[in-house]
C-alpha positions as CSV (number, residue, x, y, z in Angstrom):
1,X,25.3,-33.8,-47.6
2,X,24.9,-33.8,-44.2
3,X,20.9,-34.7,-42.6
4,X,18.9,-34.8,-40.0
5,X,15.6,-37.0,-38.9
6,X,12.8,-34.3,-37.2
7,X,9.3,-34.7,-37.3
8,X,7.5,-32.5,-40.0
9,X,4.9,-31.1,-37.9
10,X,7.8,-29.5,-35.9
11,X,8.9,-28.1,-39.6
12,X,5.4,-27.2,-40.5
13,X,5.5,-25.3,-36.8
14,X,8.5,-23.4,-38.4
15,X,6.6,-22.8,-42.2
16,X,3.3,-22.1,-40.0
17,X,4.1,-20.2,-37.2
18,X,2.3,-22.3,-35.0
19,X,3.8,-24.5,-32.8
20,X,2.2,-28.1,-33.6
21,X,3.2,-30.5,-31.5
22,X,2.9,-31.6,-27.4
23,X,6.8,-31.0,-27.4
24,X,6.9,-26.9,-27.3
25,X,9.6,-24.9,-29.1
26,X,12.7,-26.3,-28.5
27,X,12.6,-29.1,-31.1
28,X,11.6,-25.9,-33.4
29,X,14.5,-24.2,-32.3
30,X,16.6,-26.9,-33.1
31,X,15.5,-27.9,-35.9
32,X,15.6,-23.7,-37.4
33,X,19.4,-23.8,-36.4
34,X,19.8,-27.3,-38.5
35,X,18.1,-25.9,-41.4
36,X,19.7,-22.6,-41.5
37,X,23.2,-24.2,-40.8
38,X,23.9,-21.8,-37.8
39,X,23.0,-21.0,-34.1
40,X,19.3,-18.9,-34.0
41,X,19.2,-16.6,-31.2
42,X,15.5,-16.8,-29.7
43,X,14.9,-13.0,-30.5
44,X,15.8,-13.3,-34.1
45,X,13.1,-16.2,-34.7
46,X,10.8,-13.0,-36.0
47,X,13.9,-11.9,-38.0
48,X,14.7,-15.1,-39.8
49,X,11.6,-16.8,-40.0
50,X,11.0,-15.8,-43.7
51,X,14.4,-17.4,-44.6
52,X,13.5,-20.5,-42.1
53,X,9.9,-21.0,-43.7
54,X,11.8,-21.0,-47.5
55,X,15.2,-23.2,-46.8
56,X,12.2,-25.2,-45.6
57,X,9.6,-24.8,-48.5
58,X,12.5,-25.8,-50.7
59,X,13.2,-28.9,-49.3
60,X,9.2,-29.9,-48.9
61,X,7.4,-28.0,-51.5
62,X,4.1,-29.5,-49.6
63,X,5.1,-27.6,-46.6
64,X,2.0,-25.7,-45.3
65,X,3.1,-22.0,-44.8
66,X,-0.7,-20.5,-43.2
67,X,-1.7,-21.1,-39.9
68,X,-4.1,-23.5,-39.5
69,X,-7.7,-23.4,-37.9
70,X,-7.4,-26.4,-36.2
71,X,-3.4,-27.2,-35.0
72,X,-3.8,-31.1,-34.1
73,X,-5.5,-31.3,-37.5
74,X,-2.7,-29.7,-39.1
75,X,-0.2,-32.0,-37.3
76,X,-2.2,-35.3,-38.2
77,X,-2.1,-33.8,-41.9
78,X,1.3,-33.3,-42.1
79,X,2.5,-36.5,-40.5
80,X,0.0,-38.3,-43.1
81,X,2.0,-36.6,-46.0
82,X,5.4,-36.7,-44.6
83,X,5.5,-40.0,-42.4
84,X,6.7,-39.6,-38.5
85,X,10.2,-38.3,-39.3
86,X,11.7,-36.9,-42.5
87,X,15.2,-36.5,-43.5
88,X,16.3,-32.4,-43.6
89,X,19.4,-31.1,-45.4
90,X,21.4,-28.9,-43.1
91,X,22.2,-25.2,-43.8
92,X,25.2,-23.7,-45.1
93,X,24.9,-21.1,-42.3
94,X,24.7,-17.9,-45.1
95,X,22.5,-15.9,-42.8
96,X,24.5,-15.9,-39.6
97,X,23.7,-12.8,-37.7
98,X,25.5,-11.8,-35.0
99,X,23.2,-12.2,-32.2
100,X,24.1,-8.0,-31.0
101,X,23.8,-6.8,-34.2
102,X,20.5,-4.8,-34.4
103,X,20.0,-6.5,-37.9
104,X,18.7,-9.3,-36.0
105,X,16.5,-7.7,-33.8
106,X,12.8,-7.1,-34.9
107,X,12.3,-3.5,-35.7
108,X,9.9,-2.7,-33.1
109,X,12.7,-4.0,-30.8
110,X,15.6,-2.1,-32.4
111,X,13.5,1.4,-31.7
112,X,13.4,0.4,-27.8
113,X,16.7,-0.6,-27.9
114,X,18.1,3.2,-29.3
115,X,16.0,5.1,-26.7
116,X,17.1,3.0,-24.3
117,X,19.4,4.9,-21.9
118,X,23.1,3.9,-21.8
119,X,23.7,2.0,-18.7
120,X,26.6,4.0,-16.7
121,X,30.6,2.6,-17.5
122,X,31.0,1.3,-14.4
123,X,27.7,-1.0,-15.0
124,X,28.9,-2.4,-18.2
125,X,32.0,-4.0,-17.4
């Protein structure tokens, strides 16, 4: 079984929604791709977050899953539960989306993207 060390407020930034930590998204964004076992494209975060917040649920049960009031609470919290790093199980990659297929798109993105007029031949090669 392959793992990897990440801090759990950046976890609890995936089960939450709410980015908790000083260091932005891209340690979310890896740690999403380590836990689903496959590359995330940023516009399916709103697609795959459900499966995100449960491969990660499973492997904390503790995991909080509502945004919090107060974010630097929430990040103190966690880190008092979890320690500064935890151990995470990587993915077997089952929900690999092909980042053009409109599966992964959100819906209200998948309506733009069929009224969208086609771009003429010449442009598309």
């Amino acid at each position: 079984m392959e793992t990897k060390s990440f801090d759990p407020a950046v976890l609890a930034g995936l089960t939450t929604g709410i980015v908790l930590t000083d260091d932005g998204f891209s340690p979310m964004h890896e740690a999403a791709e380590w836990v689903m076992g496959h590359p995330i494209w940023t516009h399916q975060f709103p697609t795959m977050l459900p499966a995100i917040r449960d491969a990660i649920v499973a492997q904390f049960a503790d995991m909080p899953t509502e945004a919090p009031d107060d974010f630097m609470q929430a990040a103190v919290d966690v880190r008092a539960r979890y320690g500064k790093a935890v151990e995470v199980r990587r993915g077997a990659g089952e929900t690999a989306i092909n980042p053009l297929d409109p599966k992964g798109f959100p819906e209200a993105m998948r309506k733009r993207k069929s009224e969208a007029p086609a771009l003429p031949r010449e442009r598309r090669e």
